[in-house]
C-alpha positions in Angstrom: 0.0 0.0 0.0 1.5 3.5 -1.1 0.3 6.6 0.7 -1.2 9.6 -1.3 0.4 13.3 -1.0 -2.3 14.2 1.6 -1.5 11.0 3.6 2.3 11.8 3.8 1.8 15.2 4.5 -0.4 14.7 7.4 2.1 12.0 9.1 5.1 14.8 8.5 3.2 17.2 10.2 2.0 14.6 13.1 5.5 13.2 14.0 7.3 16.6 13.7 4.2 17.7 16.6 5.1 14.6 18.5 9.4 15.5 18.4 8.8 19.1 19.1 6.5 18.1 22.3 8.3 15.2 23.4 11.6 15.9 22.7 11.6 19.7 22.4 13.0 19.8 18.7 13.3 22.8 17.0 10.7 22.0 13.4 13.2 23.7 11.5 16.0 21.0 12.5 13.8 18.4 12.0 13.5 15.9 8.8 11.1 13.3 8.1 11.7 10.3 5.5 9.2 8.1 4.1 10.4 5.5 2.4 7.8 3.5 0.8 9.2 -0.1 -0.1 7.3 -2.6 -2.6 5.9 -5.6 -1.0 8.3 -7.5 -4.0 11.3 -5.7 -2.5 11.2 -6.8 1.2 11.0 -10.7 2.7 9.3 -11.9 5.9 9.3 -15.3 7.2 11.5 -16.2 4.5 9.8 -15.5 1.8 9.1 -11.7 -0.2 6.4 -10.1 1.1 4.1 -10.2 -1.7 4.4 -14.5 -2.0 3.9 -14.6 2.2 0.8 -12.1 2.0 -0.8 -14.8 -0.4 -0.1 -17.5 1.6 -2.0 -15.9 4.5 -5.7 -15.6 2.5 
């Protein structure tokens, strides 16, 4: 599942809220990375993810 533009910008916003309260970070020194990996790109349980995810239907 990739996120649209809205849904990205809404999780920047949300964990740069969360640093600045928890941890007192400055917004302006703070950088967010989403890194959206393909299911075909990524294993669990020995396996990629996309062959495991059929297996569990």
């Amino acid at each position: 599942m990739f996120l649209s533009k809205a849904q990205k910008a809404q999780i920047i916003a949300d964990i740069t809220q969360s640093l600045v309260k928890v941890l007192g970070k400055k917004p302006e020194h703070t950088h967010i990375v989403i890194q959206e990996i393909a299911d075909e790109d990524w294993g669990f349980e020995g396996l990629p993810t996309d062959e495991w995810k059929k297996k569990q239907k």
